[in-house]
TORNU-162631 format. One record per residue (C-alpha): residue in three letters; x negated, y, z negated. Coordinates in Angstrom, 2 decimals. Layout:
BEGIN
 rest      px      py      pz
  ALA       X       Y       Z
...
//
This chain:
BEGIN
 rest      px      py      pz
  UNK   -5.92   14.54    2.36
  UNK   -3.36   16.70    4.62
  UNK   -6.30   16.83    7.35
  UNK   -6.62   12.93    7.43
  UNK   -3.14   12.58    7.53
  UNK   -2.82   15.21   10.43
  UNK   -5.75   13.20   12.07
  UNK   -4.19    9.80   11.59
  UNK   -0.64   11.07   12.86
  UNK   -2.31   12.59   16.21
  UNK   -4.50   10.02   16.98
  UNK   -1.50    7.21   16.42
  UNK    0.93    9.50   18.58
  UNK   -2.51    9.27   21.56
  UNK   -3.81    5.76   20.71
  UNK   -0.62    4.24   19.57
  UNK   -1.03    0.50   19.12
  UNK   -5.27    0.71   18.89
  UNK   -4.34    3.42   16.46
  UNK   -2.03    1.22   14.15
  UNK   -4.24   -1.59   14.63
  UNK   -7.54    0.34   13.13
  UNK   -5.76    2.21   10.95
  UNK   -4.18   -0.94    8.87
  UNK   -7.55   -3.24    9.54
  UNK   -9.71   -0.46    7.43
  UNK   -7.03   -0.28    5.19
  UNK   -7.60   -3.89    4.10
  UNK  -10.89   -3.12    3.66
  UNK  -10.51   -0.93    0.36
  UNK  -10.52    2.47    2.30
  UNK   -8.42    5.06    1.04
  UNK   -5.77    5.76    3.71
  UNK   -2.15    7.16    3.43
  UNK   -0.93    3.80    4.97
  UNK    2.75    4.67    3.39
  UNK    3.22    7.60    5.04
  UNK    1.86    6.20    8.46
  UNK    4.37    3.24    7.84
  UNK    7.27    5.83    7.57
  UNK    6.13    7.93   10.72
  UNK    5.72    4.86   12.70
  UNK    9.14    3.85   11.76
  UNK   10.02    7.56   12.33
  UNK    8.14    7.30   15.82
  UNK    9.94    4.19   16.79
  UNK   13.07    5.82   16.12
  UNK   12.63    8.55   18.67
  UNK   11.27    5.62   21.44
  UNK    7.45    6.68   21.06
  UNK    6.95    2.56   19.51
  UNK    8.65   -0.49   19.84
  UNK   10.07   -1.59   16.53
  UNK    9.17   -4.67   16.45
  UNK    5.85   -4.54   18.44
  UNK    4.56   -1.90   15.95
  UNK    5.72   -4.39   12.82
  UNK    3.54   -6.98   14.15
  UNK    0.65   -5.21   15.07
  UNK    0.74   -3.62   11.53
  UNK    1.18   -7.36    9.67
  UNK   -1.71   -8.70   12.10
  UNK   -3.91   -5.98   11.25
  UNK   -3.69   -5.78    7.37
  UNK   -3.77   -9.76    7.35
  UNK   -7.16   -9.76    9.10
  UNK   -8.23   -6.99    7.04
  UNK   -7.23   -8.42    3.99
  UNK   -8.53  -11.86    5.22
  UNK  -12.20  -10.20    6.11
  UNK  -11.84   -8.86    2.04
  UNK  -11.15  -12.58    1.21
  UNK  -13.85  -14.35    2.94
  UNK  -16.55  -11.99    2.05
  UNK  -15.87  -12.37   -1.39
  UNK  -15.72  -16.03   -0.79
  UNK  -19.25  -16.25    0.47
  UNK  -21.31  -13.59   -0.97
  UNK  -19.43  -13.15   -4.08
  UNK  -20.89  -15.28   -6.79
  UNK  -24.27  -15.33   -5.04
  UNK  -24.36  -11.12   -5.30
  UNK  -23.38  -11.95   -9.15
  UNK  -26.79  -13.95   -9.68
  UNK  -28.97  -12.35   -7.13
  UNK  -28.70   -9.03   -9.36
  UNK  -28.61  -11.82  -12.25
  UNK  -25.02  -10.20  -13.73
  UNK  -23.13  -12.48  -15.21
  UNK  -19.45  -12.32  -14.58
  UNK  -17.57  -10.08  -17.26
  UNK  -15.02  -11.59  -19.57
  UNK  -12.19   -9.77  -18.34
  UNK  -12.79  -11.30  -14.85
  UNK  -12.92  -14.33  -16.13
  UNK   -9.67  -14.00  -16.88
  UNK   -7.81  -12.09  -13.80
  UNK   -9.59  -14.98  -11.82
  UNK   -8.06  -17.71  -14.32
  UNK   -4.28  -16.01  -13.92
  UNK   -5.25  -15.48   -9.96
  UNK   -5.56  -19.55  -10.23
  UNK   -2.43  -20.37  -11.69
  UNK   -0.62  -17.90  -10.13
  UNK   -2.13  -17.18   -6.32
  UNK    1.27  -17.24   -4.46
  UNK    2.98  -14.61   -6.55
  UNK   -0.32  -12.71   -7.23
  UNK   -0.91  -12.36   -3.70
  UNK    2.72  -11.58   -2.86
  UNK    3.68   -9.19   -5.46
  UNK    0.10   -7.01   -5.30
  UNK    1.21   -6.08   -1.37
  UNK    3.41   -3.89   -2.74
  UNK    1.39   -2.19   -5.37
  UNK   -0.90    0.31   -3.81
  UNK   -4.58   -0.64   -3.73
  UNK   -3.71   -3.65   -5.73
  UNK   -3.68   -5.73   -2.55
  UNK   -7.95   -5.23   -1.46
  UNK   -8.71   -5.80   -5.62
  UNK   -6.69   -9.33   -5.02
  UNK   -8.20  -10.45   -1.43
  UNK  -11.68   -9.88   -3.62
  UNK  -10.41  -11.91   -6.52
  UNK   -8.64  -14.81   -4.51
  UNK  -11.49  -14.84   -2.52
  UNK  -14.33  -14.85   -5.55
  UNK  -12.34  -17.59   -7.04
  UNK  -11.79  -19.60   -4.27
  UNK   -8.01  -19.56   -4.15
  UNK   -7.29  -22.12   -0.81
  UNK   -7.48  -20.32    2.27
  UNK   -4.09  -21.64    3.13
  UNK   -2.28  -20.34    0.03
  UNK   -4.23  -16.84    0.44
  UNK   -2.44  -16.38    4.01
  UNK    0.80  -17.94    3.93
  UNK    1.59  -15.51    1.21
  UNK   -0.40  -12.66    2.64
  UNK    1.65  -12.88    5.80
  UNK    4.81  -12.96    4.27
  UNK    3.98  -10.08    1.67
  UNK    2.94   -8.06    4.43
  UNK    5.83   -8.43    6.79
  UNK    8.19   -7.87    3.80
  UNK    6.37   -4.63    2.19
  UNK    5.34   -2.82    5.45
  UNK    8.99   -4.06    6.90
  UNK   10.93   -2.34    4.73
  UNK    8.80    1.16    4.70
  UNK    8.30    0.88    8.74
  UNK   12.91    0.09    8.80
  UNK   13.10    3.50    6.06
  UNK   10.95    5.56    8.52
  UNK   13.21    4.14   11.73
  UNK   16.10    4.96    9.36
  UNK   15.27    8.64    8.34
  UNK   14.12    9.01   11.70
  UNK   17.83    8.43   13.01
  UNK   19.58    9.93   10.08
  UNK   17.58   12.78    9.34
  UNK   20.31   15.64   10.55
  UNK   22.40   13.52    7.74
  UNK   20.06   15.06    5.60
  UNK   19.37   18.26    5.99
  UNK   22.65   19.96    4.71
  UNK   22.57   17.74    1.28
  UNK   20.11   20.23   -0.50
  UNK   20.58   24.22   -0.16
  UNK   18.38   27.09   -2.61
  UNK   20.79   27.00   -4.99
  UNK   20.58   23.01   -5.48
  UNK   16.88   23.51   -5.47
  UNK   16.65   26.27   -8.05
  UNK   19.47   24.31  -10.14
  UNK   17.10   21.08   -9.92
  UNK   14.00   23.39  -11.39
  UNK   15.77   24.90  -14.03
  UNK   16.96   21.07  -15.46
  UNK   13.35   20.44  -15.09
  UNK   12.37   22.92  -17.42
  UNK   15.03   22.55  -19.78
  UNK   14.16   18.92  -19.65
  UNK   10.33   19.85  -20.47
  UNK   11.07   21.82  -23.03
  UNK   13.10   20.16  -24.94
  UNK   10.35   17.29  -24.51
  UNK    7.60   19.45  -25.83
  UNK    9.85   21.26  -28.55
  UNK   10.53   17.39  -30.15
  UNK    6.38   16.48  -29.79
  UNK    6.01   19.89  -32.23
  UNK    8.41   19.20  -34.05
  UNK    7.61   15.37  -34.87
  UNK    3.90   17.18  -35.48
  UNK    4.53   19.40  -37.81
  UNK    6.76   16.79  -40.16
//
């Protein structure tokens, strides 16, 4: 994962914008990138006058909304017919994420831009239950400028602040912070035997 990361972080420090762009598009499409920690560099980056704030939030929104948006549609068309060319019927449990996606597509498209890889498993769902197209991007757009926002502002902010920073921890704090650890741990494990053996 470090090597990705280190490839992502040179090639958005050569390519910039292109960079961000591609980097956020394939990250709508369900592949596993460290978008979080790009978010924070980019902020980071922005800080130092390598991006433009405000450029770099928008190219980021545009790009996971059309990723996200390619997610939707092919689910939209090819969805149900994959289901009954391969003659699967649709499991139960679907059923019923697709019924709740129904009721609730604002806030289930809002909230899962926040949660990891949550987003890509709702642009499939939305788009296999044909939530409006409408619905799916007003609230796509506005989940993405609010979660990638806030990470890209605490990457600017670090970036600007991080001398604040560095004299908060010293060894001793460190070693002081492992030792509560494993006090903490132990005394965890020491109540699990315990609670065994009565």
């Amino acid at each position: 994962m470090s090597a990705i990361l280190s490839f992502l972080l040179s090639s958005l420090l050569l390519y910039k914008y292109w960079a961000l762009l591609l980097i956020f598009y394939f990250s709508g499409l369900i592949l596993p990138i460290p978008t979080s920690t790009v978010l924070l560099s980019t902020g980071a980056f922005a800080s130092q006058g390598y991006f433009n704030f405000f450029i770099s939030l928008a190219v980021i929104v545009g790009a996971n909304v059309l990723g996200d948006y390619t997610g939707y549609l092919v689910a939209h068309r090819y969805g149900r017919k994959a289901f009954t060319m391969m003659h699967v019927h649709v499991p139960v449990w679907m059923e019923k994420i697709e019924a709740f996606v129904h009721r609730h597509p604002g806030s289930a498209v809002f909230v899962t831009r926040f949660v990891g890889t949550t987003d890509v498993l709702a642009n499939l769902l939305c788009g296999f239950g044909s939530v409006s197209a409408f619905t799916f991007l007003f609230y796509d757009i506005i989940g993405n400028i609010v979660s990638d926002g806030w990470l890209l502002y605490a990457g600017y902010f670090l970036g600007v602040h991080w001398q604040d920073f560095t004299g908060l921890f010293n060894i001793t704090d460190y070693i002081l912070i492992g030792l509560i650890v494993i006090i903490a741990l132990s005394v965890v494990m020491w109540n699990k035997r315990r609670s065994k053996v009565v």
